[in-house]
Backbone as numpy.savetxt, mean C-alpha at the origin, in Angstrom:
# Nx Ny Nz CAx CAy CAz Cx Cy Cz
38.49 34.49 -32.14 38.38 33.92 -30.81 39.59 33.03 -30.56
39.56 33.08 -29.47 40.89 32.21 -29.44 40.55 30.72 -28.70
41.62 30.17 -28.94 41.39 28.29 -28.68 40.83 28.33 -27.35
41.11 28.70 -26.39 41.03 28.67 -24.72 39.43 28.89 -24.76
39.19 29.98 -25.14 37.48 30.27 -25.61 36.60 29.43 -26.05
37.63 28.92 -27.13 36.59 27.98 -27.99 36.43 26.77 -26.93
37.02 25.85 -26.42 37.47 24.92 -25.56 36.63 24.98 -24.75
36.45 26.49 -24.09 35.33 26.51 -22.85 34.13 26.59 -23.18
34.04 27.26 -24.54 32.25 27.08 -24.68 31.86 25.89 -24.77
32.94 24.83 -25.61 32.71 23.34 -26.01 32.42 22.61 -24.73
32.88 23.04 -23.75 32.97 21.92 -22.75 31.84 22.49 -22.12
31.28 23.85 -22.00 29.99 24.28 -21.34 28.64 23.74 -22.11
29.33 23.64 -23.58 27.75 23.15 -24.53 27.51 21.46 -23.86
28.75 20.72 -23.83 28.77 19.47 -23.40 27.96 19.33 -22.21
28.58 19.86 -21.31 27.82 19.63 -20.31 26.73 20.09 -19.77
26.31 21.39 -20.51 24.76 21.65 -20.67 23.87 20.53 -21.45
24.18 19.52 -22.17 24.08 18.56 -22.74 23.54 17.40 -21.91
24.78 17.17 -21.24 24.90 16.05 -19.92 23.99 16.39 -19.22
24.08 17.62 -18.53 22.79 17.90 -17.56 21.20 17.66 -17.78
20.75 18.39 -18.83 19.42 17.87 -19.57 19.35 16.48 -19.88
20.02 16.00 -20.42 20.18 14.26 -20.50 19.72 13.30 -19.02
20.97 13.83 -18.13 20.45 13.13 -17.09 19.29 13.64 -16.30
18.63 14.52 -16.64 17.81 15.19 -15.62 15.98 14.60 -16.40
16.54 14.26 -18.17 15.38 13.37 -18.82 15.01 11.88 -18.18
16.74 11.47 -17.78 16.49 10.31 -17.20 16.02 10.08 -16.01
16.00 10.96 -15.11 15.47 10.99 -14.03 13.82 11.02 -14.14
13.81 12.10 -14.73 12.26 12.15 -15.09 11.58 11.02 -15.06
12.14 10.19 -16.32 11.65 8.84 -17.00 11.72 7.95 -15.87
12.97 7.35 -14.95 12.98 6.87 -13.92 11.94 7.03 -12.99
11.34 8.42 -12.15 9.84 8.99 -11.73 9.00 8.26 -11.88
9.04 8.82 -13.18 7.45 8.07 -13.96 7.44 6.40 -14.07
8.51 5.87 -14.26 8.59 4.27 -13.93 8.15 3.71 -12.78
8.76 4.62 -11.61 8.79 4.27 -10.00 7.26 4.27 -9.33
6.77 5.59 -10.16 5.18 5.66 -9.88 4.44 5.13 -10.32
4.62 4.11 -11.63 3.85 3.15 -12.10 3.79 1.94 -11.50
5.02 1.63 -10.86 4.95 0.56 -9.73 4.30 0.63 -8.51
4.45 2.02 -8.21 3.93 2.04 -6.71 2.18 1.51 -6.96
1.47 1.65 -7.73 0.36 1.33 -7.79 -0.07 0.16 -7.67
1.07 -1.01 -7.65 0.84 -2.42 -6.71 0.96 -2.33 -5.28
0.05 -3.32 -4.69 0.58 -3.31 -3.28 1.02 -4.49 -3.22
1.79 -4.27 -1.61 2.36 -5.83 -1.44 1.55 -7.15 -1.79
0.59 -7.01 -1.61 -0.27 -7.88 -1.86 -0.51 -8.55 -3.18
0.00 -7.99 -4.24 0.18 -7.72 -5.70 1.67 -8.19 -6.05
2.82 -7.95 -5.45 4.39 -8.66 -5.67 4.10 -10.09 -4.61
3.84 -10.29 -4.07 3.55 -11.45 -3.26 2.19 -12.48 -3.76
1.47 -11.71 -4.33 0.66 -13.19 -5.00 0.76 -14.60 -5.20
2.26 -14.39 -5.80 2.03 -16.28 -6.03 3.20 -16.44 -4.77
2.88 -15.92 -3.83 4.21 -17.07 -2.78 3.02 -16.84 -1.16
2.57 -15.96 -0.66 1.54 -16.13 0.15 0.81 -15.01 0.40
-0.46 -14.78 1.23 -1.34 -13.42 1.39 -0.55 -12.56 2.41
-0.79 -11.35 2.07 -0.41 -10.59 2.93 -1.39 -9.99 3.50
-1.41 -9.77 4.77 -2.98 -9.57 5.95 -2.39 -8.51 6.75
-3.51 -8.25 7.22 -3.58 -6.74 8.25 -4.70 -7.11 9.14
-4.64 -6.88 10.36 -5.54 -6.73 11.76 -6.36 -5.82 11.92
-7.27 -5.85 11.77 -8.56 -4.85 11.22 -9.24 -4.64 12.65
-9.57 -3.60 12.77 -10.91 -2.76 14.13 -12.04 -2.65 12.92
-13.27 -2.17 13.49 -14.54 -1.99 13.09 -14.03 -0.37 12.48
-13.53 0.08 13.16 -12.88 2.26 13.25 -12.52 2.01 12.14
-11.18 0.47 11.34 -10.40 0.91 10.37 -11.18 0.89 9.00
-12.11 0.09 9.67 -13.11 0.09 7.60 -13.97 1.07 7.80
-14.34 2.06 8.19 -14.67 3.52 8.00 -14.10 4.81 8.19
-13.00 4.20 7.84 -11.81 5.33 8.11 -10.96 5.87 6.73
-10.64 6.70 6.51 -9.65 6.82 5.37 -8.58 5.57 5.28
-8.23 4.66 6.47 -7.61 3.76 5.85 -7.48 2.93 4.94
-8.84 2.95 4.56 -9.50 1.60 3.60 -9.08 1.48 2.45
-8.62 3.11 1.94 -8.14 2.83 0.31 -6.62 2.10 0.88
-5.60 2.17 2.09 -4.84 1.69 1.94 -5.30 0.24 2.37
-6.00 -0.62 3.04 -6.20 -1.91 3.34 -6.52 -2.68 2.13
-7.26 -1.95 1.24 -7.62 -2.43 0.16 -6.63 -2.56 -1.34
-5.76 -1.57 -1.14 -4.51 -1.52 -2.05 -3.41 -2.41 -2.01
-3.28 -2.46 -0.44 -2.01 -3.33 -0.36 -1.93 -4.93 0.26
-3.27 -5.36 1.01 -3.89 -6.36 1.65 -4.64 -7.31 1.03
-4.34 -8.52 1.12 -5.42 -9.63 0.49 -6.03 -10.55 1.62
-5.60 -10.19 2.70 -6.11 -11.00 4.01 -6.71 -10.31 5.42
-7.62 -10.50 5.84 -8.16 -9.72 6.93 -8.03 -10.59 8.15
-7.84 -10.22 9.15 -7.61 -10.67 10.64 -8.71 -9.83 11.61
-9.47 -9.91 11.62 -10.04 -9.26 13.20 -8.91 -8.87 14.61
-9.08 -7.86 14.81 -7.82 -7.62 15.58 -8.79 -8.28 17.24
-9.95 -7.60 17.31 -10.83 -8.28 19.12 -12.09 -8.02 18.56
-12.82 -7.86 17.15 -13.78 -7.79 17.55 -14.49 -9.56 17.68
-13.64 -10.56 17.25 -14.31 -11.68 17.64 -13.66 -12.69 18.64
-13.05 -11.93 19.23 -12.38 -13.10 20.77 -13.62 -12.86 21.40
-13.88 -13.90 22.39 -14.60 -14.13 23.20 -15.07 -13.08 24.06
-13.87 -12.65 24.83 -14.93 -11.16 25.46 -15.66 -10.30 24.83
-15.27 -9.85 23.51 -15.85 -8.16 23.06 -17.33 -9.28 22.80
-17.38 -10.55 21.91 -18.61 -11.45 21.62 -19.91 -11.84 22.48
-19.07 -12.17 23.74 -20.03 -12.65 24.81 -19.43 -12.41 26.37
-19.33 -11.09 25.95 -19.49 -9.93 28.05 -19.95 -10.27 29.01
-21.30 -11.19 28.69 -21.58 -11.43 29.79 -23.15 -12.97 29.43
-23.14 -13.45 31.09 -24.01 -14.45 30.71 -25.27 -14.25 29.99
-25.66 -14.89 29.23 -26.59 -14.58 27.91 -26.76 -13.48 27.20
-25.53 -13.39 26.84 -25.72 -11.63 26.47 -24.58 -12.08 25.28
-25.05 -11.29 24.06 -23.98 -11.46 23.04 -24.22 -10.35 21.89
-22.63 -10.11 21.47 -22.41 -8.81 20.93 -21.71 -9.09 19.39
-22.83 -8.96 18.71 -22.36 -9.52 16.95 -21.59 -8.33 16.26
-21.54 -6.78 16.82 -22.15 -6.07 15.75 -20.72 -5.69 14.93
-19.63 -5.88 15.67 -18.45 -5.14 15.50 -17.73 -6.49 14.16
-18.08 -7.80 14.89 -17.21 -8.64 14.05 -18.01 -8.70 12.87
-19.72 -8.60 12.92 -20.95 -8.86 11.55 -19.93 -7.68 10.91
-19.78 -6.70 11.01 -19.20 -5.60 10.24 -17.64 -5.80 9.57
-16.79 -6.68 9.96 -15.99 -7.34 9.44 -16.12 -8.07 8.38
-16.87 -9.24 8.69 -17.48 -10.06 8.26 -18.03 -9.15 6.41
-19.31 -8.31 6.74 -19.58 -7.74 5.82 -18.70 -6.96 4.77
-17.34 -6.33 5.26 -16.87 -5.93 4.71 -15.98 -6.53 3.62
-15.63 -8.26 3.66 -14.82 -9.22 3.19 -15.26 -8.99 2.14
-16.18 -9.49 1.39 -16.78 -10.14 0.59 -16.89 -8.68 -0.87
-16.82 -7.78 -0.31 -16.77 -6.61 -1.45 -15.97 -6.56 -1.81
-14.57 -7.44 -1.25 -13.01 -7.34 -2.06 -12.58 -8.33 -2.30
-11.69 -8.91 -2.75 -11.17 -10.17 -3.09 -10.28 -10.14 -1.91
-10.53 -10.76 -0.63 -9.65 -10.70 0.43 -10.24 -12.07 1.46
-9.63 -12.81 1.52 -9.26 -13.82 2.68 -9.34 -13.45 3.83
-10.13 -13.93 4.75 -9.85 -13.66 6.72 -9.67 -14.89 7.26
-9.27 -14.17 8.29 -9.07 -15.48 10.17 -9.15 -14.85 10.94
-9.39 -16.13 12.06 -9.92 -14.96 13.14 -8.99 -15.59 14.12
-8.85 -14.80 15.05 -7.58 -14.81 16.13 -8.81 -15.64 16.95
-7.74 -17.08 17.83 -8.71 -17.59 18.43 -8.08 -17.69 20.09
-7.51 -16.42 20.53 -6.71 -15.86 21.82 -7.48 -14.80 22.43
């Protein structure tokens, strides 16, 4: 065989080398990136303040919940407890939307407020 030959297989073994190498590291990188994603903000922000989301009655029976619950440590009522949706009209009052808020707190480790606008 001659040198020119030899030279090119060397540099094809090399960099068949290189390629698998970096393509392990990538891999490994993946699998790092997806072990993180399994915090939510709520989880890198712990010790500096809560991170909250504005909740409807629709969003806690909705597929959203695995994300409110993943990435959220604070609940906000978005209207179900301002004054109108509460009390529509004279002697008349409407618990059911914010009680359902309300109920839903307490099954997670999550903080609320309520908008008072």
């Amino acid at each position: 065989m001659s040198n020119k030959l030899i030279t090119a297989i060397f540099f094809l073994f090399i960099s068949a080398c290189f390629i698998k190498c970096n393509q392990s590291n990538k891999v490994q990188k993946a699998r790092t990136n997806s072990s993180l994603t399994n915090n939510g903000l709520k989880d890198y922000y712990s010790n500096y303040f809560p991170i909250g989301v504005a909740v409807a009655p629709r969003n806690l029976k909705s597929d959203e919940v695995p994300l409110i619950l993943s990435q959220f440590n604070s609940l906000t009522p978005e209207n179900a407890m301002k004054m109108g949706p509460i009390h529509p009209k004279e002697n008349q009052y409407y618990w059911a939307d914010a009680d359902s808020i309300v109920a839903f707190a307490p099954a997670v480790p999550i903080t609320g407020a309520c908008a008072s606008t």
